[in-house]
N, C-alpha and C positions, 0 to 999 in steps of 0.2 A: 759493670762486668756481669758478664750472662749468669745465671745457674742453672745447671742441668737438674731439670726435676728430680726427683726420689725416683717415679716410677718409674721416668726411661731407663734406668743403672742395670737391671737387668739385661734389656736388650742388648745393652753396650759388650755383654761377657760372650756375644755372641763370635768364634773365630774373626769373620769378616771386618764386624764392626771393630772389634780390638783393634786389629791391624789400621781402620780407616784413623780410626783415634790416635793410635800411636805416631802414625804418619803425619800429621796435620798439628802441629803442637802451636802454633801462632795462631792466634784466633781470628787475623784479617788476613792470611793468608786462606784459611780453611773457608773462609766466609767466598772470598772469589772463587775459591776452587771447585765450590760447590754451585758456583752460578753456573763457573765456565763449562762444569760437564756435559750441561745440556746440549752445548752447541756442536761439539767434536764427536763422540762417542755414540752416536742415534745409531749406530749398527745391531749394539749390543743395549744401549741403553731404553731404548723406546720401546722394547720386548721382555725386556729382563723378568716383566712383572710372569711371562708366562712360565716360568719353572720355578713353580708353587705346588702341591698337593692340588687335585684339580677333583672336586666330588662327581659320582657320577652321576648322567645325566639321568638315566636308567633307576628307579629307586627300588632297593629288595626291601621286601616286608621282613624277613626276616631281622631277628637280632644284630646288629653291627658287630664285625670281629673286635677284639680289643684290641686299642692303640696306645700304645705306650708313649708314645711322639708328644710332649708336651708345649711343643708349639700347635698342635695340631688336633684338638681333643673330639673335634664331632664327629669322626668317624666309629668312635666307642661310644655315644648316647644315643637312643633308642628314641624316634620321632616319636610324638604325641601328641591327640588335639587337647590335652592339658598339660598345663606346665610340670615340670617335671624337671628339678634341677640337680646339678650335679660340680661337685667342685670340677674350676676349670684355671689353667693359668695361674697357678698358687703360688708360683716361682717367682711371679710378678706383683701377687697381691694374695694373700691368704684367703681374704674373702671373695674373689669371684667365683662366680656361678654361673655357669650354661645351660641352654633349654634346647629341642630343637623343639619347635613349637607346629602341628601339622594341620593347613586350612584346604580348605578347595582351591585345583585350579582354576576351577571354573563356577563363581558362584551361582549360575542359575541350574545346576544341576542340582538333583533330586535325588539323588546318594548320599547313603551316610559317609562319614570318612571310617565309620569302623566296620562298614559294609566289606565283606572280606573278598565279594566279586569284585568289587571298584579296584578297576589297577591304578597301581603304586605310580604311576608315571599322572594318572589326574589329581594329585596330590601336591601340594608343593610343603618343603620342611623350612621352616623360617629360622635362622641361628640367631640366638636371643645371647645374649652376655647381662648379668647382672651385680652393681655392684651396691650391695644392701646398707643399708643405716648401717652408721658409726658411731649409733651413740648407745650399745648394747652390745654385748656378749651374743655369740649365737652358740643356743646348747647342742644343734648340730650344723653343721656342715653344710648337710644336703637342704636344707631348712631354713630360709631365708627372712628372717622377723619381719612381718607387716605391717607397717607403720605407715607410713605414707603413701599416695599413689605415687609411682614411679615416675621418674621424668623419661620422659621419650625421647630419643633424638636421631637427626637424620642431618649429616653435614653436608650434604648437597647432592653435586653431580650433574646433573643425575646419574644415578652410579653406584657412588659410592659408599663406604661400610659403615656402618654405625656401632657395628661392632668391636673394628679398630679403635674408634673412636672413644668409644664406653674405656676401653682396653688401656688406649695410653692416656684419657685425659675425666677417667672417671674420677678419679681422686681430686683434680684441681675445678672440677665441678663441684663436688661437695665443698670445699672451701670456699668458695663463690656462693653456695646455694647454703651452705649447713650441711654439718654431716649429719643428719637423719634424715637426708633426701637419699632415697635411692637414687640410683643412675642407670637407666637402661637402654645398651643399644641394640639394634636390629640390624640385620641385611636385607633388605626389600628384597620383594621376588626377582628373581635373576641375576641377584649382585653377591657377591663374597662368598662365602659359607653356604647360604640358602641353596638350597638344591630345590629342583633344576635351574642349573646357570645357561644364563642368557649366552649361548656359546654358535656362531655359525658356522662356526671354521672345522669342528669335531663333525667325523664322520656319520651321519645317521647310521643308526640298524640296516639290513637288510630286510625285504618283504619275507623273510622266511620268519622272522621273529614276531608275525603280528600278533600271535596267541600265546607267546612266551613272556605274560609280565605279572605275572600274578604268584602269589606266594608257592614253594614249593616246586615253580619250573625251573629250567637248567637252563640260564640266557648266559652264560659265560660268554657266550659269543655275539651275544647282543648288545651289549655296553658300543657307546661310542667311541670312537677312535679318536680320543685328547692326544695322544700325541701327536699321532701325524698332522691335525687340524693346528695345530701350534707352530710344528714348523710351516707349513703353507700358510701362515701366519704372518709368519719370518719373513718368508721371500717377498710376500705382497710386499711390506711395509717396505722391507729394503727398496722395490721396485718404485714404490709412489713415490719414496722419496727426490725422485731424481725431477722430478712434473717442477717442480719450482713455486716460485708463488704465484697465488690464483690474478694478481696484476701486472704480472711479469709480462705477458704474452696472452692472446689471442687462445695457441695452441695450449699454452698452459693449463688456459682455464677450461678448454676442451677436455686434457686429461685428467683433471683433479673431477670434473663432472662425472666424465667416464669410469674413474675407478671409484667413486662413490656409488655410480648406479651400479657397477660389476658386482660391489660389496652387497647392496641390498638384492640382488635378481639370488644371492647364494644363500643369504637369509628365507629369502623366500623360497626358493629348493628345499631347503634343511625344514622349512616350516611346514612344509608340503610331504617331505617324505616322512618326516615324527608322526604328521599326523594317519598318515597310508597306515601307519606300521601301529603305533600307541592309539588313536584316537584322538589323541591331543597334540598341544606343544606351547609350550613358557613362553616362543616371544609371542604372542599372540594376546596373553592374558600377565602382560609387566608395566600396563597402564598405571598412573599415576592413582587412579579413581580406584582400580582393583588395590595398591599399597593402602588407601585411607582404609580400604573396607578392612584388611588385613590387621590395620590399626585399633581398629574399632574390636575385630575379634579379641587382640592383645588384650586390651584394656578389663572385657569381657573375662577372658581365663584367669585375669589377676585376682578378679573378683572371686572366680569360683576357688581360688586355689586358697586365699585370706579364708572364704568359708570351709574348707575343706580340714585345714591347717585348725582349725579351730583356735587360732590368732587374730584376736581383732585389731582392727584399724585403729589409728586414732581417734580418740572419742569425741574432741574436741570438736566444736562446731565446724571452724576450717575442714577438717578431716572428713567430717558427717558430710559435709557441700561438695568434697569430693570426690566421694565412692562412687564407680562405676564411669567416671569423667579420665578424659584426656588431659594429663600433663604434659608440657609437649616442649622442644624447643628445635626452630625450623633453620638450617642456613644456609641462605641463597635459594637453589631451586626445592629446597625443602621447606621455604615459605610457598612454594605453588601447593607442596603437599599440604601444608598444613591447612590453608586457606580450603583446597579443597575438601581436607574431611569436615569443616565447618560449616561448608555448603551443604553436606552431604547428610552428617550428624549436628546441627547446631547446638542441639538438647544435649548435646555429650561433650562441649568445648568444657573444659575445667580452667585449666590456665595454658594459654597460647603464645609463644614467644616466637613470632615471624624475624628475622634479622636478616637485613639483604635483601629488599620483597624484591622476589621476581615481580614481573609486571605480566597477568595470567592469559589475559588481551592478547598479547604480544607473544606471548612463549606458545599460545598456540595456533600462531599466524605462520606463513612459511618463514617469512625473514623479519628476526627480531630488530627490527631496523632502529630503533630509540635506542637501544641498551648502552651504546658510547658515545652519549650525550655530553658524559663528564672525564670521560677517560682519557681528554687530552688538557684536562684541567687540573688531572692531577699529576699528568707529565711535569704540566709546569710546577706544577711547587717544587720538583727536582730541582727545577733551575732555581727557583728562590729558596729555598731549605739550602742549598748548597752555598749560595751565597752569604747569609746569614751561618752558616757554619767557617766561612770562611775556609782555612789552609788546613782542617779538620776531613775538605771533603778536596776529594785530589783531582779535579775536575775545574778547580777555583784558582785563578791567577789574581793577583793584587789588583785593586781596582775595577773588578769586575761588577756589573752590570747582570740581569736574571738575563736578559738579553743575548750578553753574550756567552755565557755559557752555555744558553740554547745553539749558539751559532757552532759553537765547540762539536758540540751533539748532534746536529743535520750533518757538519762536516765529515765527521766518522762513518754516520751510516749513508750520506754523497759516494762516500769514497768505495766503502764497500760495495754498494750498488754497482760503481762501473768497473772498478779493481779488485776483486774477491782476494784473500789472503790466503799464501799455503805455504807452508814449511814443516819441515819432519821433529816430530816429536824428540826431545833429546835424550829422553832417560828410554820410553816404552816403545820407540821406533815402528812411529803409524804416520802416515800422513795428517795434516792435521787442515782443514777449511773454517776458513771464517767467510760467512755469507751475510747480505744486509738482514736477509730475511731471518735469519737463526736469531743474529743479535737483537731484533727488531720484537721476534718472538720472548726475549729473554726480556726483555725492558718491560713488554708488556703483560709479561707474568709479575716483577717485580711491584707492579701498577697497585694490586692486591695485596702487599703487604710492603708500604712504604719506610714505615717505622726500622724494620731491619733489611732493608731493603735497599734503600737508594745507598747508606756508604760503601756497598758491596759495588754496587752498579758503576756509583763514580769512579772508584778503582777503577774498573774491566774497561770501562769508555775510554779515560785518560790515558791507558796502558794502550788500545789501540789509537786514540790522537798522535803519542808519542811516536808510533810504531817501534814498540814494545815488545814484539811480536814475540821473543825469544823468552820474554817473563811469564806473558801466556802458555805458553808453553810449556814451561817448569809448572805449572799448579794444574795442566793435564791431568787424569787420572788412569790408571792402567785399568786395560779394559778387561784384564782378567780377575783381577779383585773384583772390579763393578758385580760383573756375572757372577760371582761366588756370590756374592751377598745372596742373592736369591734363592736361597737354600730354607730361606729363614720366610715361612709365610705373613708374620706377621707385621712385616719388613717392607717386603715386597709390593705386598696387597694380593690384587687380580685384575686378571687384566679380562674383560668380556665385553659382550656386544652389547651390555646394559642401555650402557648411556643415547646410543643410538635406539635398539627398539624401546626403549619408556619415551625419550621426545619423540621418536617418532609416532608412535602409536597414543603420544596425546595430543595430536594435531588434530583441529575439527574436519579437516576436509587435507585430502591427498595432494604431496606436494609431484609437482613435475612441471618442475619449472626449464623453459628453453634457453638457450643459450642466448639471446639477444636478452631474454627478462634475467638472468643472473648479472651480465651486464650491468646494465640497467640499476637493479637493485644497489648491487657494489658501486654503481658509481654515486648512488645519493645516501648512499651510508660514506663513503667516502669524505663528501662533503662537510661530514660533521666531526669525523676521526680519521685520522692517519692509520689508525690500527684496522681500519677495513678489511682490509685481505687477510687476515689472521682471523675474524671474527663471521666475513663472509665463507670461509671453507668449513666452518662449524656448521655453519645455515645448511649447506650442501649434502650433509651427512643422509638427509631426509627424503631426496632428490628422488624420485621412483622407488621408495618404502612403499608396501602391498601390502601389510602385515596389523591385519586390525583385529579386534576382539569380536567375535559372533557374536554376544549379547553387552553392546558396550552399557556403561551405568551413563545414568542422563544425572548432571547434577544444576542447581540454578546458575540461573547466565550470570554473571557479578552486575551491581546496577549501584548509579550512586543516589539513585534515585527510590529503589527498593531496594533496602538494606539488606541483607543478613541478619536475623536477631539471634545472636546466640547466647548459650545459658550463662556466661560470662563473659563480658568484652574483651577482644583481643589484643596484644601488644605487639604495636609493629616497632621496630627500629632500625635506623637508616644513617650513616655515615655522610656529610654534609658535600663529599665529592668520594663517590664509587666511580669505580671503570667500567663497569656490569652491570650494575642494579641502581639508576641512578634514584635517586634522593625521592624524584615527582613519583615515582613506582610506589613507594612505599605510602605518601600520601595518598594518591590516586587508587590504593588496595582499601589502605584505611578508612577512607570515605565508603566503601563497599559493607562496611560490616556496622552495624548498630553498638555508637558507644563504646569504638573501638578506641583507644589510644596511641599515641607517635610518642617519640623521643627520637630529636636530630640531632647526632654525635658533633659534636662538630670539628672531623677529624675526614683522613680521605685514608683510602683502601678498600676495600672489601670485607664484610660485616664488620661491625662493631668492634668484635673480640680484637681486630688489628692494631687498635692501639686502647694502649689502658687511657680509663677512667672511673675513677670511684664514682663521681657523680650515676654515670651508668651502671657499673654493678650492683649501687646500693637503691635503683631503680628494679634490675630485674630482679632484686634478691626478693622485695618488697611485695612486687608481683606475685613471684612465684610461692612467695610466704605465708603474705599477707593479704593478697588482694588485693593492693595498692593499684590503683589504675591511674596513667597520667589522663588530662583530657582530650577529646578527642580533637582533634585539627580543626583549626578556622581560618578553611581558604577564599581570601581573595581572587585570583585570577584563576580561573576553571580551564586556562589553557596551557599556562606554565607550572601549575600547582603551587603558586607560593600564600603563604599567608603565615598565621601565628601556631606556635605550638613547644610542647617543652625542649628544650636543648640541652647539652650537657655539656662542657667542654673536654678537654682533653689533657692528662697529664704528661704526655710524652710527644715528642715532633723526635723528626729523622737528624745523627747526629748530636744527640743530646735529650737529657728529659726537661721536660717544664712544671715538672711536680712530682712525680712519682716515684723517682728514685731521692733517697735521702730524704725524706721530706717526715716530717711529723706527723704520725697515724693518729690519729683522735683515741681508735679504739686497736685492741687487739683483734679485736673481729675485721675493722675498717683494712688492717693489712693483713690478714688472711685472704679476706677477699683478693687485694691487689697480689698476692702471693696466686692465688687460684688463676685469677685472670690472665696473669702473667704465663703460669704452663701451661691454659688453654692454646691461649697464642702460641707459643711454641711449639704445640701439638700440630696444632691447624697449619702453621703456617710451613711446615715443615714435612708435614706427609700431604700434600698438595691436596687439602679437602676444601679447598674454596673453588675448584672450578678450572684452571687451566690447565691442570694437568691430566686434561679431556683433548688439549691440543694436539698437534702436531709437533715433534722437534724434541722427542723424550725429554722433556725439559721432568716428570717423576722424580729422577734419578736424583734430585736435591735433596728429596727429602729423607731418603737412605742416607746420604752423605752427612746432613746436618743433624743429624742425630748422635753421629761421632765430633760435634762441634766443642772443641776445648774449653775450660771454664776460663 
């Protein structure tokens, strides 16, 4: 039986969410109804994220008004290039604390940031969340004890918040880690919080405001147009929706090209007219190399702020080895960050926790064509986890074969392929489509978090074998509640152009690829996964992007032949069947860095965190504590990446645990951790911080849902 963290209870009190909770009282009923949203509701749901608090792009030097909005606190803290904290979200957690923390846009410029000519728009504010050691009294508030260097964290995306993350899942970090780890998250430039946000769709300034940005002018009229840019938003998305999938058709793949170059030619407009007008503009400078630098300043302020504070650090030798050092923990495309700042700053690596190596080769080639090497590998454990659950998983007939339950599975999405499904909603009276491609989408979001995952899935699948269609139905959701939730920033998220200009503007060379080569590409990644067309319309995002850095940072090429040596060896870890980031990524990163070390879960999803294991936790605790490093990989074949290195097993499979519920904890420590781990997962896997819900097909909307998920 599930438990709802401590921290999320808060969130729960919110109008929206009460209602969603109150609604959904069977916990396998609430579990489909939160798959099925993704597939019907993309009107309202694949948008929803945009009616949020939206900062503006435009930044006044003046004092921020005060905001009383306690979901909502950075509009009342006052930017600084030193930290400078302030209770934040106390309603959630007594002890958080927010910064906004203020770097250059542009690091090769030659102004101070407290230079009072330098306008406010070449600056960027970074929203810092911190949540401080637990193993002391804080005699104030504003005053965070200095004990340890912070952990850093970035949950992927690229995109996404580190701040949400700190928000819901800093506490079950400290459990896992010890409570006298800090826990800190960030919003990288352009994403959440940080101002300026990565935004194309918001109207630029007019040319009349070119000399209006500096402290003291009257630009009331200068601010961009976030609203309007939201709804033309709207419309695209509703409109692309209708293109189909990029292997449906010929023309299909024609328009899915086309409105991806439409999106980037408006970026580039927007990047074009900020600059007429400001001198500058964020997508230009939301490179992954600009985040590490951004990194490295954090790390930098922490330091001067321990000195300031007149609070010392741990005295202890550990503590001594880590002043001035990055603490870090990366996941999925936050292993490219992390890697990267270790290229960048070696001499600054402290402890490095990569999880989910992207493969950095690859991520900045036009098409990441390896990444679904294993993602049809972990389809099948569906079929065989289902099987071995037997009449647990509803998908499973007597006497069945992994075999044929696959066949069960092709049949459903055969069918939808050539028969799409539609019937009228019976309670909220909307039409209602099931398409191959939605559900296709949905399975292989599920791919990433199999553990609670697949008994949801089998439900939705069998429900359409049966044609069922009328049960579907009933576990609809009204799509004016959906849209209510969004009222709640912290809920929501944000929805911005991140994700697209950081990949794209960390590409080594300009994608514009032709319609015969996207072909092409799709058909030999098809070769290897069914999920091609889902994973080739991501690739496409990048398709005629213009939008590079004036002064980009050069950092070393990766080599497995000239290492990395950094000031302490890195920790990669890898899931022994990913659908993303397969397994050789993470070997093939590791042999890049001097004395780095692996651990291979050996569990399938996406990072680690997806299914428990102590063996794993009491690996990164060790790391992160101790310095414990496992050894570095010894491979065999240089083409498949296999050979020897540490493993871990796994307590839990889909459908049942194999250790970690019920089971006897050695230590109280040993189920804390599993306690910690456990509402990591539930964090992660539930506000879509692993990466899909960058997709197409608002499949987001889960994670709203499942947060009102019954005990």
């Amino acid at each position: 039986m599930d438990k709802r963290p401590d921290f999320v209870a808060p969130l729960l009190k919110q109008p929206a969410l009460a209602e969603t909770t109150r609604r959904h009282a069977s916990r396998r009923s609430f579990r489909v109804a939160a798959l099925l949203a993704g597939i019907v509701i993309v009107g309202c749901l694949t948008n929803f994220r945009l009616f949020r608090y939206v900062p503006r792009s435009s930044v006044r030097e003046e004092p921020p008004p005060v905001n009383d909005d306690p979901m909502n606190p950075w509009e009342s803290i006052t930017p600084s290039p030193e930290l400078e904290w302030h209770p934040c979200y106390t309603f959630i957690n007594p002890s958080f604390l927010c910064a906004r923390f203020t770097v250059p846009m542009d690091y090769t410029s030659t102004s101070s940031l407290n230079d009072s000519t330098r306008p406010a728009t070449a600056k960027v504010h970074i929203a810092l969340l911190l949540l401080p050691s637990q193993t002391h009294n804080q005699s104030q508030s504003s005053s965070p004890p200095a004990t340890k260097q912070p952990l850093l964290l970035n949950p992927g995306g690229p995109g996404d918040s580190g701040v949400t993350i700190a928000l819901l899942a800093g506490p079950a970090l400290q459990k896992i880690l010890g409570r006298d780890q800090p826990i800190l998250g960030f919003d990288p430039r352009g994403v959440g919080f940080t101002v300026p946000r990565a935004d194309c769709w918001a109207t630029p300034p007019p040319p009349s405001c070119k000399y209006k940005h500096h402290k003291g002018d009257d630009d009331s009229n200068c601010e961009e147009d976030v609203s309007s840019g939201m709804l033309r938003r709207l419309q695209w998305e509703g409109m692309t929706r209708d293109f189909g999938g990029i292997n449906e058709s010929a023309v299909a793949m024609r328009l899915i090209d086309a409105g991806h170059r439409g999106v980037n030619r408006l970026c580039g407009e927007k990047d074009r007219r900020v600059r007429e007008v400001w001198g500058d503009n964020i997508l230009g400078h939301v490179s992954t190399a600009h985040v590490a630098r951004d990194m490295k300043e954090i790390v930098d302020a922490w330091g001067r702020w321990v000195d300031t504070q007149g609070v010392g650090e741990n005295k202890d030798e550990e503590g001594e080895a880590l002043k001035g050092k990055l603490v870090y923990w990366g996941f999925s495309y936050g292993t490219y960050l992390g890697a990267t700042f270790a290229r960048m700053f070696p001499e600054r690596v402290g402890r490095v926790v990569l999880d989910s190596v992207v493969d950095g080769e690859l991520y900045e080639s036009p098409v990441w064509k390896e990444s679904l090497v294993d993602a049809d590998k972990v389809l099948g454990e569906l079929f065989r986890y289902c099987v071995e659950a037997g009449r647990k998983c509803d998908l499973y007939r007597t006497g069945d074969t992994p075999g044929d339950v696959k066949r069960r599975y092709d049949e459903v999405i055969e069918r939808l392929e050539t028969s799409p499904v539609t019937f009228t909603h019976p309670e909220h009276f909307y039409p209602v489509l099931l398409r191959s491609n939605f559900v296709k989408l949905l399975v292989f979001t599920i791919l990433y978090s199999p553990v609670q995952g697949f008994p949801a899935l089998a439900t939705v699948l069998n429900y359409i074998y049966e044609r069922k269609y009328e049960l579907l139905g009933a576990l609809f959701q009204d799509a004016q509640l959906l849209c209510s939730i969004a009222g709640n920033p912290l809920i929501t998220g944000m929805m911005t152009d991140a994700q697209r200009a950081i990949m794209c503007g960390d590409k080594t060379q300009p994608v514009n690829m032709t319609l015969p080569e996207i072909s092409s590409a799709y058909e030999a990644m098809a070769a290897t996964s069914q999920f091609a067309d889902i994973w080739m319309e991501l690739m496409l995002k990048c398709n005629g992007w213009n939008i590079y850095p004036p002064h980009p940072f050069h950092t070393n090429k990766p080599s497995e032949t000239e290492q990395t040596e950094t000031a302490f060896p890195i920790l990669f870890l890898s899931n022994t069947y990913d659908p993303v980031t397969p397994l050789r990524a993470a070997v093939k990163t590791a042999l890049q860095f001097k004395d780095a070390g692996l651990l291979e879960q050996e569990s399938l999803g996406h990072c680690t965190i997806s299914t428990v294991s102590r063996c794993t936790a009491r690996v990164v605790r060790d790391y992160l504590t101790s310095g414990k490093v496992p050894p570095p990989p010894r491979v065999h074949d240089r083409e498949e990446y296999t050979g020897e290195w540490m493993r871990c097993g796994a307590d839990e499979v889909p459908w049942g645990a194999a250790g970690a519920y019920g089971a006897e904890f050695e230590t109280e420590e040993e189920r804390e951790m599993v306690e910690g781990w456990r509402a990591l997962q539930f964090v992660m896997e539930r506000t879509q911080r692993w990466g899909a819900g960058g997709m197409k097909g608002g499949l987001d909307v889960q994670a709203v849902l499942r947060f009102g998920e019954s005990a």
